[in-house]
Backbone bond lengths (Angstrom), bond angles and torsions (degrees), N, CA, C in turn:
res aa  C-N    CA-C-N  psi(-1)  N-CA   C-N-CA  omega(-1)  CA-C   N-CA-C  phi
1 X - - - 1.466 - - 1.532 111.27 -
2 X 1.281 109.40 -46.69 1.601 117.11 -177.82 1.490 106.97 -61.00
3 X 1.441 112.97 -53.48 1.176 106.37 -178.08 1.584 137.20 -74.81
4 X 1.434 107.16 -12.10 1.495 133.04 155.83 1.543 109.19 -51.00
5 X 1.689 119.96 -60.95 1.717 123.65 179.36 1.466 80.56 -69.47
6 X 0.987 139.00 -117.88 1.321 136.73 -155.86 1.705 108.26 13.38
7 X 1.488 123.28 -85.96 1.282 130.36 155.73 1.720 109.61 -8.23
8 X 1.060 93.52 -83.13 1.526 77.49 -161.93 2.223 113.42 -89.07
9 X 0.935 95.29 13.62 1.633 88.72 152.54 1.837 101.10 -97.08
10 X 1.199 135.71 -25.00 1.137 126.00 161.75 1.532 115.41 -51.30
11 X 1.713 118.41 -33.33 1.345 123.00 -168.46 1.642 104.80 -71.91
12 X 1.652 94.63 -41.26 1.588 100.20 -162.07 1.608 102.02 -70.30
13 X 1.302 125.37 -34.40 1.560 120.85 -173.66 1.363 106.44 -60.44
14 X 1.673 120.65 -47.61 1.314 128.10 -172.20 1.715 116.05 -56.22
15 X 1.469 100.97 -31.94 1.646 116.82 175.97 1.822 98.40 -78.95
16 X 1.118 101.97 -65.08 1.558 89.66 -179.84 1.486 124.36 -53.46
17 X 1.447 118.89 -15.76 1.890 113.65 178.50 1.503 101.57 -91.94
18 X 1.396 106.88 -21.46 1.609 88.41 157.54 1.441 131.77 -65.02
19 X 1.604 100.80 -56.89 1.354 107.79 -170.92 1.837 108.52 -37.11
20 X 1.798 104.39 -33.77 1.484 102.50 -152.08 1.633 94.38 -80.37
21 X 1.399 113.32 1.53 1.428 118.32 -162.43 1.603 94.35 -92.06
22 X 1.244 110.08 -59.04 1.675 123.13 156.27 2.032 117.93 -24.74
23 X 1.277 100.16 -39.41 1.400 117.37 -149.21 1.994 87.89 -91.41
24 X 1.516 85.84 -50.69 1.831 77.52 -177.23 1.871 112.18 -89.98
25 X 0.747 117.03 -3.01 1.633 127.69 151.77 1.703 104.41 -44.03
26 X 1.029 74.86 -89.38 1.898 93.10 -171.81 1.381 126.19 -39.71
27 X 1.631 109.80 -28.23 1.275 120.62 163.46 1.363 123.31 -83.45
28 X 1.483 118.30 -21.64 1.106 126.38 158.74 1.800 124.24 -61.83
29 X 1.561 104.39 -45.96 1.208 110.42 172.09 1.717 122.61 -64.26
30 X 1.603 117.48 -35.87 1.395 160.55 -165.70 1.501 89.04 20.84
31 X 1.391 116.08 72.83 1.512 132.94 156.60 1.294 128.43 -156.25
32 X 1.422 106.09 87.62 1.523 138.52 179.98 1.597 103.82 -33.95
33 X 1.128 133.34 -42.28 1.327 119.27 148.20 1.373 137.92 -12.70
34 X 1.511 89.04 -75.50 1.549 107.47 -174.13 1.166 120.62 -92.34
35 X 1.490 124.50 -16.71 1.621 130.39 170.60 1.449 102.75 -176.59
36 X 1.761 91.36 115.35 1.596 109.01 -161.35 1.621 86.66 -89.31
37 X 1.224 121.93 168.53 1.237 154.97 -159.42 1.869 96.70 -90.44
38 X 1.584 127.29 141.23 1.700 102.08 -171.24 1.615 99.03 -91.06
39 X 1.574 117.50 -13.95 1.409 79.77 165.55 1.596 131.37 -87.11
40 X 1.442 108.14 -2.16 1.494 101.14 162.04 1.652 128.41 -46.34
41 X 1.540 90.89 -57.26 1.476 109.25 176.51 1.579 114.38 -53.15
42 X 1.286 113.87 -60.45 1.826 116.40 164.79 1.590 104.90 -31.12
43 X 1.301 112.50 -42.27 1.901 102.86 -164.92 1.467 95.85 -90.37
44 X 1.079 127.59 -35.77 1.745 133.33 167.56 1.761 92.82 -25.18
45 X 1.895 109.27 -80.72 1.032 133.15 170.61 1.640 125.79 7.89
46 X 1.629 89.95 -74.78 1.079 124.44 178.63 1.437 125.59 -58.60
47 X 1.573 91.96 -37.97 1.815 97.51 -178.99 1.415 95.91 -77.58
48 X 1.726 137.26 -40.91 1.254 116.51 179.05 1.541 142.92 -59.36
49 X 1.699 101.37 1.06 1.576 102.27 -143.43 1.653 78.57 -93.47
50 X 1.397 124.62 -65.48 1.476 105.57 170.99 1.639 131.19 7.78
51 X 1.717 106.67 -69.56 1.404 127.10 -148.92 1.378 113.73 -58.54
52 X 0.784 125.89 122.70 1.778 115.59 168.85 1.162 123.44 -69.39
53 X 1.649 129.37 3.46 1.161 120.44 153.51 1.509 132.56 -86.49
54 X 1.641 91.83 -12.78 1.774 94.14 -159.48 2.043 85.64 -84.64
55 X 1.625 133.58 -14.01 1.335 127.61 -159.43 1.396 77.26 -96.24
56 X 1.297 139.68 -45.58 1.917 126.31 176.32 1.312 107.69 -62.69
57 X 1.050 136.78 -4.40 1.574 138.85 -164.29 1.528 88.38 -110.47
58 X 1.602 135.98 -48.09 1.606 120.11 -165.48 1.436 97.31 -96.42
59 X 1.561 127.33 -28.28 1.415 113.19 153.05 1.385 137.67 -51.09
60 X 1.208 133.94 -39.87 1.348 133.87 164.43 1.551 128.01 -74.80
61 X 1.228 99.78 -15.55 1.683 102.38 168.94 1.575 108.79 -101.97
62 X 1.527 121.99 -16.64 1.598 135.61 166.43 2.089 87.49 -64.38
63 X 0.753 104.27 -58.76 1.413 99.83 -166.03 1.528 110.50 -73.04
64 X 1.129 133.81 -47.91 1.256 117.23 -176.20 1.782 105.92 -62.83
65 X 1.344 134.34 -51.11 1.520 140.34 177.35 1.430 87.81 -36.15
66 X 1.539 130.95 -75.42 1.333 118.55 160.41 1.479 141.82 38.23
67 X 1.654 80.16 -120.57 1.486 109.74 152.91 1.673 128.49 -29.46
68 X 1.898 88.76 -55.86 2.240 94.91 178.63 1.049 108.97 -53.91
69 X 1.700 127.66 -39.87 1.615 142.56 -155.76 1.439 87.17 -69.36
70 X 1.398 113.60 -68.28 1.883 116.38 -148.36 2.255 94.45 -65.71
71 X 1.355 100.10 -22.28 1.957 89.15 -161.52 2.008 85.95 -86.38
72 X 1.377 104.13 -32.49 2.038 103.78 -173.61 1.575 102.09 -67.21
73 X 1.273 110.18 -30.12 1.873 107.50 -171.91 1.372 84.45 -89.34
74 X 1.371 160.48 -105.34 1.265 165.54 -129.27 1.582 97.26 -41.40
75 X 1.365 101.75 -65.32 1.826 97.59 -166.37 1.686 107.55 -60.93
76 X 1.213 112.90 -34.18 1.574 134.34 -163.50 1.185 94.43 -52.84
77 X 1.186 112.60 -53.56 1.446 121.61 -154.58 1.746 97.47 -91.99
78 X 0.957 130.66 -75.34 1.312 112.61 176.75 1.250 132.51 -13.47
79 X 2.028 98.34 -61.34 1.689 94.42 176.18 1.377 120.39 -87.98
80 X 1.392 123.71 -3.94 1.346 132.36 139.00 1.590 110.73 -16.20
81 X 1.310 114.80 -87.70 1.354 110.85 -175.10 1.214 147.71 -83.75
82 X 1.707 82.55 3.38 1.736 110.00 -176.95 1.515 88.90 -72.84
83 X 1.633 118.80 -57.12 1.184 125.81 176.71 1.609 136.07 -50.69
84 X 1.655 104.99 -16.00 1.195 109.47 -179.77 1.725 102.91 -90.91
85 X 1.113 111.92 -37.39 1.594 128.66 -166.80 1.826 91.04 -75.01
86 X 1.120 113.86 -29.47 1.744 104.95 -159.07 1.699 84.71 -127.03
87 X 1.699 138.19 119.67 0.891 137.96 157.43 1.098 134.10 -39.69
88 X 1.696 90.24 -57.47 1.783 120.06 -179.81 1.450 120.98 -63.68
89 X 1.494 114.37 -9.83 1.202 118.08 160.24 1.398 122.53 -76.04
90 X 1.106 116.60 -37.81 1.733 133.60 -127.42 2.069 83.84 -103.16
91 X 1.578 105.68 -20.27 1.574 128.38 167.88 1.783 120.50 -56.90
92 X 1.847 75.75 -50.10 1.562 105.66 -164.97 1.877 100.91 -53.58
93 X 1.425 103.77 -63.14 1.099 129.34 -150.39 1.968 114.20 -87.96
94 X 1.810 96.92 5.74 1.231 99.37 -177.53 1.265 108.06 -91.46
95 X 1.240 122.47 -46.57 2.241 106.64 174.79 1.386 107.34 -52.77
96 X 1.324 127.40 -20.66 1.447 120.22 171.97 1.895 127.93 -72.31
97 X 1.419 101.78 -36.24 1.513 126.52 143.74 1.395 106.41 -52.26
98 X 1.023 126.46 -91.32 1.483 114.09 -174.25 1.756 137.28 -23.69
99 X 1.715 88.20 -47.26 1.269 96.73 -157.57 2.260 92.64 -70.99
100 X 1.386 115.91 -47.37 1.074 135.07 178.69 1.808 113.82 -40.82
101 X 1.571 117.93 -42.94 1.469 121.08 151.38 1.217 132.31 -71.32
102 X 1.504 101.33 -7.79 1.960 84.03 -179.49 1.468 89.20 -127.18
103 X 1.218 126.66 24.41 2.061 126.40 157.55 1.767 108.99 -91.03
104 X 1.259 100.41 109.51 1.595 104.06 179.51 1.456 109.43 -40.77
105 X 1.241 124.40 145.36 1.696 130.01 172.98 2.049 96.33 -60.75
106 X 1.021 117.63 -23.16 1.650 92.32 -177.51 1.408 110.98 -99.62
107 X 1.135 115.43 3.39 1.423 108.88 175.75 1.829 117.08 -94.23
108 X 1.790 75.36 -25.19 1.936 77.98 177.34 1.813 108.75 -87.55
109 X 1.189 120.75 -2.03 1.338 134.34 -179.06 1.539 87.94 -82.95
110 X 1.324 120.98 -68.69 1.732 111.86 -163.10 1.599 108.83 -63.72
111 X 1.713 123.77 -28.18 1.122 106.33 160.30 1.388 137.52 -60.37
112 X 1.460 109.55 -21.28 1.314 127.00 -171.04 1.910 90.38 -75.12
113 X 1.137 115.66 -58.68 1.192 120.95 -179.47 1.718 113.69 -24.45
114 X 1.309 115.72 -51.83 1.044 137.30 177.20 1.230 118.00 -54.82
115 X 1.533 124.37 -59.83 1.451 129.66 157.55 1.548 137.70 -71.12
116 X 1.287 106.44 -1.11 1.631 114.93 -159.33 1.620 105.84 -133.05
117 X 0.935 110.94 142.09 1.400 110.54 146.04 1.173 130.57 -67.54
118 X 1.752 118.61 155.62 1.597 104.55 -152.80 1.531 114.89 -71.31
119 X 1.632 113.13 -15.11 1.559 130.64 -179.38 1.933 96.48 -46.01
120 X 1.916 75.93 -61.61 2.149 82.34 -165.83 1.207 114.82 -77.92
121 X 1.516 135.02 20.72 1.324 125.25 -173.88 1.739 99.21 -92.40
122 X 1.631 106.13 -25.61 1.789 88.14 -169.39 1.764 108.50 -99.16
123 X 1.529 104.51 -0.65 1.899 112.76 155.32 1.823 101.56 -63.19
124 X 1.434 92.38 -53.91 1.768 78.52 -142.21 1.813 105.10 -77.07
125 X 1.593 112.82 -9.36 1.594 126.60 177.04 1.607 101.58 -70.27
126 X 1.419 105.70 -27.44 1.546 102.48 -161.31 1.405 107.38 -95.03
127 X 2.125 110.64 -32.00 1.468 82.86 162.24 1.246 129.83 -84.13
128 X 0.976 134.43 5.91 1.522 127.07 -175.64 1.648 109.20 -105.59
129 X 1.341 110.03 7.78 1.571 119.51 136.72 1.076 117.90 -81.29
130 X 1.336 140.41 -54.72 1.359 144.26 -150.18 1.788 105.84 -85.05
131 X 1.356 108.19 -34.51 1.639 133.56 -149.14 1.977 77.23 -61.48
132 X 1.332 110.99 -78.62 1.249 124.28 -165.43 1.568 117.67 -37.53
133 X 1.536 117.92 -33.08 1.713 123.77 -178.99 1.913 100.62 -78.70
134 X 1.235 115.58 -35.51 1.179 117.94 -174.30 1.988 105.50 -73.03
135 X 1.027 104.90 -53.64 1.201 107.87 176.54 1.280 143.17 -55.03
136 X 1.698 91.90 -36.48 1.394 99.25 -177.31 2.050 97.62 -93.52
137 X 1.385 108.97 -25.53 1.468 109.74 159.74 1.438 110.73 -11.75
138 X 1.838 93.40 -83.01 1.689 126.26 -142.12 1.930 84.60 -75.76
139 X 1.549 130.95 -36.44 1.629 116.91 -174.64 1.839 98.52 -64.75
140 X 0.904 117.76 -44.70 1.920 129.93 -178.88 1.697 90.19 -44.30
141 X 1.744 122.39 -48.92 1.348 99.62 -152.18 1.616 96.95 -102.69
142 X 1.229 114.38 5.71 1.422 115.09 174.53 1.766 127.66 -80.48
143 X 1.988 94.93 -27.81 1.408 116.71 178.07 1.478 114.13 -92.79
144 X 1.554 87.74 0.37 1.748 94.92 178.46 1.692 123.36 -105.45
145 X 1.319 103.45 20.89 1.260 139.08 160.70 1.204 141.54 -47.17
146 X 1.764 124.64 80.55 2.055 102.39 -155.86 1.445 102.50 -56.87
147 X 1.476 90.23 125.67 1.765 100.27 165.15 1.304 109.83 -50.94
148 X 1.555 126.38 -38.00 1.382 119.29 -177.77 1.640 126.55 -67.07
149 X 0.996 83.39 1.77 1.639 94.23 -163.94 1.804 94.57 -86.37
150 X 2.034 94.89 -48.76 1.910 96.42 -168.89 1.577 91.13 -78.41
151 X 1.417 146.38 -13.11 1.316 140.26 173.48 1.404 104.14 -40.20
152 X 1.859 91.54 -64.01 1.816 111.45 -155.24 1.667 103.76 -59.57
153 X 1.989 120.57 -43.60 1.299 111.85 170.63 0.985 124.97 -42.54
154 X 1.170 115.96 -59.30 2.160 126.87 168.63 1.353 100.24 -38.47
155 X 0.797 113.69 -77.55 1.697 110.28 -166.07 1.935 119.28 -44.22
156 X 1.511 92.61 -39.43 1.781 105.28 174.48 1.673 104.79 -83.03
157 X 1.595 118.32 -3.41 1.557 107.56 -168.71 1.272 102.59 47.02
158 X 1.384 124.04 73.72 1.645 110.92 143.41 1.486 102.61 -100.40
159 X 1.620 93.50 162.90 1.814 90.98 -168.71 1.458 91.70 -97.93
160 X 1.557 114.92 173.05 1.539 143.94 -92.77 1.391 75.68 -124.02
161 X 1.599 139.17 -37.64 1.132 126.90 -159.84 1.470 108.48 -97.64
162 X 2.006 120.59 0.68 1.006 118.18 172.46 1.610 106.97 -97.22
163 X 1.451 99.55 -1.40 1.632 95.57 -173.19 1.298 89.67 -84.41
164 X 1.172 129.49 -46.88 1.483 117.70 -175.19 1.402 133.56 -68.80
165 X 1.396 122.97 -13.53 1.247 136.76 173.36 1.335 112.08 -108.05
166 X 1.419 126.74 7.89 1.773 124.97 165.36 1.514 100.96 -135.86
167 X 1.014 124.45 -17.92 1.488 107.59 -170.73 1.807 102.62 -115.25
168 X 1.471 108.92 -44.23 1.853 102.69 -175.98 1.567 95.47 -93.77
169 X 1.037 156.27 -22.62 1.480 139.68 -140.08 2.234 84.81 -101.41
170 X 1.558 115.76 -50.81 1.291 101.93 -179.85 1.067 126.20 -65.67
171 X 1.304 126.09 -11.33 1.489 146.68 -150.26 2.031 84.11 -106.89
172 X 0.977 154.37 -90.38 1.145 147.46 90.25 1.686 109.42 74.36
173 X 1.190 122.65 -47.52 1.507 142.02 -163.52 1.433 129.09 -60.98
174 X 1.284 88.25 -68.23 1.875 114.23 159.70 1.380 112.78 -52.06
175 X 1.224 120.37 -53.71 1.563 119.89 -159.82 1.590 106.23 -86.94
176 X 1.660 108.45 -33.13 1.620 97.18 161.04 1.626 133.46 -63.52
177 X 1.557 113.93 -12.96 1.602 121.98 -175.29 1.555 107.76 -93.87
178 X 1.588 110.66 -24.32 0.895 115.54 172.91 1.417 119.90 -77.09
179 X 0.963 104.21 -45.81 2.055 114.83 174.17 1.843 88.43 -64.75
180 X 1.205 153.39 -42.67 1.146 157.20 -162.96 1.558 115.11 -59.01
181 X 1.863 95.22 -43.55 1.408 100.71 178.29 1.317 115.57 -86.11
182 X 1.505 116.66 -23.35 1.510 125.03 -177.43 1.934 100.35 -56.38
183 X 1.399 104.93 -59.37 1.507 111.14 169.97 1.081 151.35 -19.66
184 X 1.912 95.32 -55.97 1.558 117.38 173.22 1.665 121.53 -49.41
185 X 1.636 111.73 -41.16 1.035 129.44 -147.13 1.434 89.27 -101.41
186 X 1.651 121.76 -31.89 1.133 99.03 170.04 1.090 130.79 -101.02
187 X 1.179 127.95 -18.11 1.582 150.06 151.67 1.525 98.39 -17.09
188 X 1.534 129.23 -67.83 0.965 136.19 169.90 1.884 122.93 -24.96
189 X 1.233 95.82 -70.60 1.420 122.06 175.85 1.397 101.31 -52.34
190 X 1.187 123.98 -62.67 1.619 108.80 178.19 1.300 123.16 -57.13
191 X 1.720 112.83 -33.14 1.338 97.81 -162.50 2.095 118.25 -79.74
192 X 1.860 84.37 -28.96 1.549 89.45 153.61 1.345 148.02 -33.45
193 X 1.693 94.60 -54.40 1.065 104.89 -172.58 1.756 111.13 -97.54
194 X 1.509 112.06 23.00 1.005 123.51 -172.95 1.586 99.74 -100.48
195 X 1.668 97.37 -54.34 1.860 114.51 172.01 1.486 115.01 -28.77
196 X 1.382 113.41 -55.94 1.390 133.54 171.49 1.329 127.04 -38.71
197 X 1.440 88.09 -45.55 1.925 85.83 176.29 1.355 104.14 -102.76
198 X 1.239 121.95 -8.53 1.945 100.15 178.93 1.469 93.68 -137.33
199 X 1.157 111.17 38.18 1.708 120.50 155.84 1.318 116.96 17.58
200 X 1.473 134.02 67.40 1.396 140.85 162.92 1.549 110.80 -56.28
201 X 1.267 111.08 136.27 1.450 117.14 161.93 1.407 100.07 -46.70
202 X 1.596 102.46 155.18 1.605 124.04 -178.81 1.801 115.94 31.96
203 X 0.959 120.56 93.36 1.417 127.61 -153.94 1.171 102.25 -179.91
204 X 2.023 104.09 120.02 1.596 105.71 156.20 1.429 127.14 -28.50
205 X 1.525 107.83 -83.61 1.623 92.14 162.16 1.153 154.29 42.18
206 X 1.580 74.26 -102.31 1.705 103.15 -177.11 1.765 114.62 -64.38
207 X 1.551 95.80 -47.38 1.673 101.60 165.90 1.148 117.30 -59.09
208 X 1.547 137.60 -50.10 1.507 151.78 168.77 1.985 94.18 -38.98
209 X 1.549 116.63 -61.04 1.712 110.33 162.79 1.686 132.49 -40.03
210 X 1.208 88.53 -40.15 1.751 98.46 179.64 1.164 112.30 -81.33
211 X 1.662 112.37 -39.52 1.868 107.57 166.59 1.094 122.63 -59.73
212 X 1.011 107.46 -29.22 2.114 123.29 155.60 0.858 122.12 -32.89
213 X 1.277 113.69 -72.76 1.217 130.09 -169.81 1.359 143.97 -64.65
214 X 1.617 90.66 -36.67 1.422 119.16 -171.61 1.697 107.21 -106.20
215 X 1.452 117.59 7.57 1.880 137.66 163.54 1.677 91.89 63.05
216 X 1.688 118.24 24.19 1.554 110.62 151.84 1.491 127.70 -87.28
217 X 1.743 87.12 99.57 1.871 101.61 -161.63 1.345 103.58 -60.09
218 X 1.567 111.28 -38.01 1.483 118.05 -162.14 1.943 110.64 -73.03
219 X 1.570 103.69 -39.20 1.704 98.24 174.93 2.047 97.09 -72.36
220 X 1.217 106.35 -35.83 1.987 81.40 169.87 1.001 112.62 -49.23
221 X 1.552 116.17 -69.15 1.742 100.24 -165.10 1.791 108.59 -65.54
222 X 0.705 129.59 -22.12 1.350 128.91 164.21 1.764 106.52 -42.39
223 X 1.112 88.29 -69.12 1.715 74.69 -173.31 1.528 112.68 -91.04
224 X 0.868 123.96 -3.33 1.995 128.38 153.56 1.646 98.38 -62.79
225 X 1.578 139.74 -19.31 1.526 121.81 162.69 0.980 122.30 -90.47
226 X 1.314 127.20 -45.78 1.715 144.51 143.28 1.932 97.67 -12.28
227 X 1.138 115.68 -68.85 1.626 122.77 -168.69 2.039 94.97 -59.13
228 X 1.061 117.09 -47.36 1.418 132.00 176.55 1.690 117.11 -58.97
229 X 0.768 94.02 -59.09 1.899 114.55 169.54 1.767 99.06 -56.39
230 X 1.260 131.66 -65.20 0.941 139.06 -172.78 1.694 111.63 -50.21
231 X 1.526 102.82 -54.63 1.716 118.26 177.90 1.625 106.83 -37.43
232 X 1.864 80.70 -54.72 1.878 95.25 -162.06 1.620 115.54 -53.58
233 X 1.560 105.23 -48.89 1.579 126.38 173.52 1.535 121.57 -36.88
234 X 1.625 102.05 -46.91 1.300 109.87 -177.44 1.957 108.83 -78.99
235 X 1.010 102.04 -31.84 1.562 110.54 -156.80 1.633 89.89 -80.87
236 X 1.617 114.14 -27.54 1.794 96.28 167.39 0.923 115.91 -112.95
237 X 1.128 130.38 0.24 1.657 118.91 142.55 1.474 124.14 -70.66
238 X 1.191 117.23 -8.39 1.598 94.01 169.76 1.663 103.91 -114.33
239 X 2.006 112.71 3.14 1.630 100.28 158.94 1.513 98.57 -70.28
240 X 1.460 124.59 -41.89 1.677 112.16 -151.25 1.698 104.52 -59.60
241 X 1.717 118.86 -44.93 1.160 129.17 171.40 1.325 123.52 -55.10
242 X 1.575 106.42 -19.05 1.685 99.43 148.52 1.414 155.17 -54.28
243 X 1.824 90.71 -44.54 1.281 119.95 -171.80 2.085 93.71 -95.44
244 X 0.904 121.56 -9.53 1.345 129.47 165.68 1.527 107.13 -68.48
245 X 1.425 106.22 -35.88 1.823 109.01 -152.33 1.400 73.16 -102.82
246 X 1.297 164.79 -48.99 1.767 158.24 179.76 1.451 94.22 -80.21
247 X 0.817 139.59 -0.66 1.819 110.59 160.50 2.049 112.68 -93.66
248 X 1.612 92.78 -36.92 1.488 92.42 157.91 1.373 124.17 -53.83
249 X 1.545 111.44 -63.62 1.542 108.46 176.10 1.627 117.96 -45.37
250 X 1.120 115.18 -38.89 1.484 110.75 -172.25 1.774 109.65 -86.87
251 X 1.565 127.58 -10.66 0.935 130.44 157.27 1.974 111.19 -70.15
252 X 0.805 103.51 -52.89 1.805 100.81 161.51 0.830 125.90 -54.58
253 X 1.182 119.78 -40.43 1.402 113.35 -165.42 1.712 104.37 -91.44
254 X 0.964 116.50 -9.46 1.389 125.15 163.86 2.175 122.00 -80.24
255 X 1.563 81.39 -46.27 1.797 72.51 171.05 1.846 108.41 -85.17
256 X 1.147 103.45 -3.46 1.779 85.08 156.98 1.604 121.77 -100.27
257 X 1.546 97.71 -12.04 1.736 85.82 160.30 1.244 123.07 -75.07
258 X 1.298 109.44 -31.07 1.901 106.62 164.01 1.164 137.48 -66.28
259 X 1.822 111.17 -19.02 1.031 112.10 -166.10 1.726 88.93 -82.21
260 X 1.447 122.35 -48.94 1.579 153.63 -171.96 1.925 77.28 -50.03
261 X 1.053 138.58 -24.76 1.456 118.34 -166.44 1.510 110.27 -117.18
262 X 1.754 111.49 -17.61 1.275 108.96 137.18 1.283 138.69 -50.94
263 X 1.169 115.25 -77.50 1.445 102.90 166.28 1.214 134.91 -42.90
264 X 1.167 128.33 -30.57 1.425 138.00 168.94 1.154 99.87 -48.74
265 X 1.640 135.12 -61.37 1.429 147.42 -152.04 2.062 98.90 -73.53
266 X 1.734 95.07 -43.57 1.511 95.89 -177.64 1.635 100.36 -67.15
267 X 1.077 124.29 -17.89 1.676 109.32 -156.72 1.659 89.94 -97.23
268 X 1.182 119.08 -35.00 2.087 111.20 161.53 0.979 124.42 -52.46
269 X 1.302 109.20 -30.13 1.806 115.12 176.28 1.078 94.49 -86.67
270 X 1.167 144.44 -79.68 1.568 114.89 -178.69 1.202 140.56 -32.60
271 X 1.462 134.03 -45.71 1.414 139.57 141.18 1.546 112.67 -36.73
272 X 1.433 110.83 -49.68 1.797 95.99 -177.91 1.904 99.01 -66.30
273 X 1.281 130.95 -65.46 1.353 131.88 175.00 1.655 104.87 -14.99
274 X 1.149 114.34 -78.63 1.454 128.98 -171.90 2.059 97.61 -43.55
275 X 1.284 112.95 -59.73 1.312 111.29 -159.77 1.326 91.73 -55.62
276 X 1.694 129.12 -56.63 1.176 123.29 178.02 1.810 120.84 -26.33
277 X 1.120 88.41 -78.10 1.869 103.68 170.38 1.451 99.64 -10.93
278 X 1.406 104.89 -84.05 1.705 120.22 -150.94 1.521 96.96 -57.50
279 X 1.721 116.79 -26.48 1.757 101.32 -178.02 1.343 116.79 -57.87
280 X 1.584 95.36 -36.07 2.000 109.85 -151.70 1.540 82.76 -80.74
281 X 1.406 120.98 -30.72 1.627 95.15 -178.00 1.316 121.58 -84.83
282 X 1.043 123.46 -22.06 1.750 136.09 159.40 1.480 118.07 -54.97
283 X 1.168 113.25 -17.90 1.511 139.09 -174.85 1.811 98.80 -83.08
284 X 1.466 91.52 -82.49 1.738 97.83 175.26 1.812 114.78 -59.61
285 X 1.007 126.10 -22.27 1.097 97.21 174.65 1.553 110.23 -98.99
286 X 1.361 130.58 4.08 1.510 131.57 152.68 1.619 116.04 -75.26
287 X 1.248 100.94 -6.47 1.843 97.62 166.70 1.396 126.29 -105.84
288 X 1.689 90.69 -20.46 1.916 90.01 169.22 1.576 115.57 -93.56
């Protein structure tokens, strides 16, 4: 507990010597233009949280980032291991990898422009950012596999769908949460900067465009923390739901080691009972 507050009053000082770093910047610069003051921006903040457009504006871009995450992890992972299990795939699908990391994010946004409506341009920009960290994640944790382990299955014939759900899917685990978190943070970043160029109704973005436009430095950075705040929210809510989903497992997996050590203990007592028996009767019938 102590060392938990500890942690984060360490967090809050580190945020506050910025802010003051922010704070004497701006006075140095003293042009609200170019670098507004942070408590301006805080009251910026404030005036948006009211609005009912600016909560449809972090909902619809909360939801589409979403959406890219759940279709980039699903496919990722599939052909992830399709690719690890099948070489000739993992072959197939590499000039397509390639070509997808070395195409700037705004060029594949204006193509998207072209094919998409402006809703689906910052889904489909964001998975084919995200698609590639997940994928190439889950092939890393598929080749990282003791060969001795898939030897020993072959040799015992276990079938194919237990190899994949006890031996590659845990193996597999780590490197998908990790590619998961790399995502969040950028998932974000693309889809922003996706909003921007094909300007969807109600969309960070689009507001981040109008603060543009209209030289209101203070609603930019306003909603450049909002986009930040949002990143942060998601990225610890789905660590806390981690350690939620491993405190269960390790609570199970503990009352079946007890239960697994009950019975064990009942099935000695039965064997000791029984051995007893057979003495006392070896006994009585050596006295009659």
């Amino acid at each position: 507990m102590k060392t938990s507050i500890m942690k984060l009053i360490k967090k809050i000082a580190i945020i506050s010597i910025w802010i003051v770093i922010w704070e004497l910047c701006s006075l140095f610069i003293n042009n609200n233009i170019l670098l507004p003051s942070p408590l301006k921006v805080l009251l910026k903040i404030l005036e948006l949280l009211p609005l009912k457009y600016f909560w449809q504006s972090v909902f619809n871009t909360l939801m589409r980032v979403i959406i890219s995450l759940v279709i980039s992890v699903i496919s990722g992972i599939i052909l992830g291991v399709i690719s690890g299990i099948f070489f000739i795939f993992e072959e197939f699908l590499q000039p397509f990898l390639a070509a997808i990391k070395s195409i700037p994010v705004m060029s594949i946004i204006i193509i998207a422009l072209v094919w998409f409506k402006s809703e689906n341009v910052v889904i489909f920009t964001a998975i084919l950012m995200c698609f590639p960290i997940i994928y190439t994640n889950t092939l890393e944790g598929i080749k990282s596999v003791d060969p001795n382990i898939l030897e020993m299955s072959k040799l015992y014939r276990v079938k194919k769908i237990f190899v994949l759900k006890d031996i590659y899917i845990p193996s597999i685990r780590n490197y998908i949460i990790s590619g998961l978190l790399m995502c969040l943070g950028l998932g974000f970043k693309v889809a922003v900067a996706s909003e921007v160029l094909s300007t969807p109704k109600y969309s960070v973005g689009l507001n981040l465009l109008n603060s543009k436009v209209m030289l209101d430095t203070e609603d930019l950075f306003a909603w450049t923390i909002v986009v930040v705040i949002m990143s942060l929210l998601l990225e610890n809510f789905f660590i806390l739901f981690l350690k939620f989903r491993e405190k269960g497992f390790s609570e199970r997996n503990n009352r079946s080691k007890k239960s697994y050590e009950k019975l064990f203990k009942e099935e000695d007592n039965d064997v000791y009972l029984k051995k007893q028996k057979l003495i006392v009767m070896k006994k009585n019938v050596e006295l009659s």
